[in-house]
C-alpha positions in Angstrom: -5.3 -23.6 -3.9 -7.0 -20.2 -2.9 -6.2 -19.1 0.3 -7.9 -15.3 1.6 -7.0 -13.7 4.7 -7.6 -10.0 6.2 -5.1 -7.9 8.6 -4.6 -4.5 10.5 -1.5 -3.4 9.6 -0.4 -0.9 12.4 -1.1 3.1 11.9 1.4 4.7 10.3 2.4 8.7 9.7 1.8 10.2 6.6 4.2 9.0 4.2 5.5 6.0 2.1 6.5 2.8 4.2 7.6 -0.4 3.2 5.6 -2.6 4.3 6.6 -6.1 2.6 7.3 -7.9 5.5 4.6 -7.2 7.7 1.9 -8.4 4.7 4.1 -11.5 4.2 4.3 -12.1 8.3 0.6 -12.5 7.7 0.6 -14.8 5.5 3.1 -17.9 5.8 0.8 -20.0 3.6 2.9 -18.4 0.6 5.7 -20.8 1.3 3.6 -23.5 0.0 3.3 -22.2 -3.4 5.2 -23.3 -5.9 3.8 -21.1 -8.5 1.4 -18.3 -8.1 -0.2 -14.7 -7.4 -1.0 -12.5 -4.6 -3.2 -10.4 -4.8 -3.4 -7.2 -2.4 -6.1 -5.1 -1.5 -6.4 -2.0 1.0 -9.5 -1.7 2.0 -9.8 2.2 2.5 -10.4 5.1 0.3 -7.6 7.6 1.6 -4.3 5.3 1.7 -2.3 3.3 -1.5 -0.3 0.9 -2.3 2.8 0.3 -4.7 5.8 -1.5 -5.4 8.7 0.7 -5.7 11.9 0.7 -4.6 13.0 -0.8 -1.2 16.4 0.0 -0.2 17.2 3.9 -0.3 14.8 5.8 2.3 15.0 9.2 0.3 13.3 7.5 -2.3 10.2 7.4 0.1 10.8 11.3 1.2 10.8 12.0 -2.6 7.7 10.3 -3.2 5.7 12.4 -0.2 7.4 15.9 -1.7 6.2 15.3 -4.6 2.5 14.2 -4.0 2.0 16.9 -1.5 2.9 19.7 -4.1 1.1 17.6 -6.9 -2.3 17.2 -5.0 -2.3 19.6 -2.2 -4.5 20.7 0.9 -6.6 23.2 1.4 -7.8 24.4 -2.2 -10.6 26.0 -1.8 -12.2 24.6 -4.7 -12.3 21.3 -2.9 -15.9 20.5 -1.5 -15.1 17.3 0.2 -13.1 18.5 3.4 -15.5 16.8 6.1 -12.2 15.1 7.4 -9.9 17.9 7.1 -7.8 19.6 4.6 -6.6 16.4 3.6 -9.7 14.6 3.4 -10.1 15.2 -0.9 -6.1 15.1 -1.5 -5.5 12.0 0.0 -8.9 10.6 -1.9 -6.9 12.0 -5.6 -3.4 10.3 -4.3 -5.0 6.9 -3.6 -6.8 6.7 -6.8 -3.6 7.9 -8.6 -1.6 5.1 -7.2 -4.0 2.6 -7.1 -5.5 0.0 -4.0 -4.3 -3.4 -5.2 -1.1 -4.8 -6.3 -1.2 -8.8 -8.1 2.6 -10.2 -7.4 3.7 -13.1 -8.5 4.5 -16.1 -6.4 7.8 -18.7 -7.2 8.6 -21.4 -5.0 7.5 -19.9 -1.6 8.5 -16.6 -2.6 7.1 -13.4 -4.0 9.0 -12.9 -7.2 10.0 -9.5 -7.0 13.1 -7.6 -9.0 16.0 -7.2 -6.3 15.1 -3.5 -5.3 11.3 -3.7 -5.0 9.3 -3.8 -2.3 5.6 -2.8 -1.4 4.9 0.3 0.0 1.3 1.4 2.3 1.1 5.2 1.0 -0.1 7.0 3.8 -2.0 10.3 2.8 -3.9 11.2 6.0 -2.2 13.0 9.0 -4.3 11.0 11.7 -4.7 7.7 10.4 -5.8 4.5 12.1 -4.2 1.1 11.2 -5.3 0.4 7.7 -7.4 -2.7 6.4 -5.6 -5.2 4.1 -6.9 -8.3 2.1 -4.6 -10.7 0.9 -5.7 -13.3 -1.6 -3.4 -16.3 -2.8 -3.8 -18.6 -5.7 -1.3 -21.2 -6.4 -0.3 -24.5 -6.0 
């Protein structure tokens, strides 16, 4: 079975947010798979995604602290800034992180370790809602 569908997921601020639930909310069609992958794309150049851990919040401030002093705004060796200051920064944070995640899929379920979840790594101050694609493969 291959099953694609593509979502907004709501604008977010800049940061790390878990955002498990609202990708699976899209996709109810998982509870049919017995055994199986998702795979998870965000369609945009300027926001990530992850899997990381889901159930201490400071974990998510961390992640922001240390991105923004690892990649930060306003060099002024950056060229690309048409956007902003962080136009180039958050371009080097979502290549760092990556754009896709491939989960597995047991019996209806994603098959996750008990303190992961997915995260949307926000790295543009204004952003709109961002563009997801979520294939699944299974039976």
């Amino acid at each position: 079975m291959w099953l694609q569908k593509e979502f907004k997921l709501s604008a977010k601020a800049r940061g790390f947010h878990l955002v498990t639930e609202d990708i699976l909310g899209n996709v109810p069609e998982i509870r049919g798979i017995k055994v199986g992958l998702m795979h998870i794309l965000i369609k945009h150049t300027s926001a990530a995604l992850t899997l990381n851990e889901n159930a201490d919040p400071t974990v998510r401030q961390d992640f922001e602290s240390y991105f923004s002093r690892a990649v930060p705004e306003g060099e002024s060796y950056y060229l690309h800034n048409d956007e902003g200051d962080d136009d180039l920064p958050a371009h080097i944070k979502a290549s760092l992180l990556g754009t896709s995640l491939s989960l597995p899929i047991t019996n209806g379920r994603l098959n996750l370790g008990v303190w992961q979840g997915i995260y949307l790594c926000e790295h543009r101050n204004r952003a709109s809602g961002r563009r997801i694609v979520v294939t699944l493969n299974g039976e």
